[in-house]
C-alpha positions as CSV (number, residue, x, y, z in Angstrom):
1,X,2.3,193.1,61.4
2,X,1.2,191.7,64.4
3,X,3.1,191.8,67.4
4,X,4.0,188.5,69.8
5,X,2.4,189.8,73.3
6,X,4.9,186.6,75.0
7,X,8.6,187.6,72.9
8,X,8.0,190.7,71.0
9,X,8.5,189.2,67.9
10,X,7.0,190.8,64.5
11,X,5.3,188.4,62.5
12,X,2.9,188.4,59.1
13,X,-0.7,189.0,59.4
14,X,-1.6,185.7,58.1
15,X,0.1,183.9,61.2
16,X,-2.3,182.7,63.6
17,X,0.6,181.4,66.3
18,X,3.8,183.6,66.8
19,X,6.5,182.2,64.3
20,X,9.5,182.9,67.0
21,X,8.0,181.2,70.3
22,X,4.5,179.7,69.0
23,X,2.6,181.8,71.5
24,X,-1.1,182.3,70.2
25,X,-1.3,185.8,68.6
26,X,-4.7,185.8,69.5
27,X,-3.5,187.6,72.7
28,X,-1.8,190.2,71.0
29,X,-3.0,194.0,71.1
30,X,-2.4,194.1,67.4
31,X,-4.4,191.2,66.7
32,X,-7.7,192.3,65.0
33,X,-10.9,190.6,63.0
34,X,-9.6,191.9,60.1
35,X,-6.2,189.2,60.4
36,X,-9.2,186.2,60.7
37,X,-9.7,184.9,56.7
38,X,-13.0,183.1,55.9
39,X,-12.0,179.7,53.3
40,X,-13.7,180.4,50.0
């Protein structure tokens, strides 16, 4: 789960923007490479 930095809100891996405020999760300390999928 990744962690809003902006409202604290918990949201999927998979998200990209924070599903609660829209806030890029990007910022986020929880945010990691691994979250970032490749299109096959």
């Amino acid at each position: 789960m990744i962690t809003c930095s902006v409202c604290g809100h918990l949201n999927s891996p998979e998200r990209v923007t924070c599903e609660e405020c829209g806030s890029d999760l990007s910022d986020s300390s929880d945010w990691d490479d691994e979250y970032l999928f490749e299109d096959d």
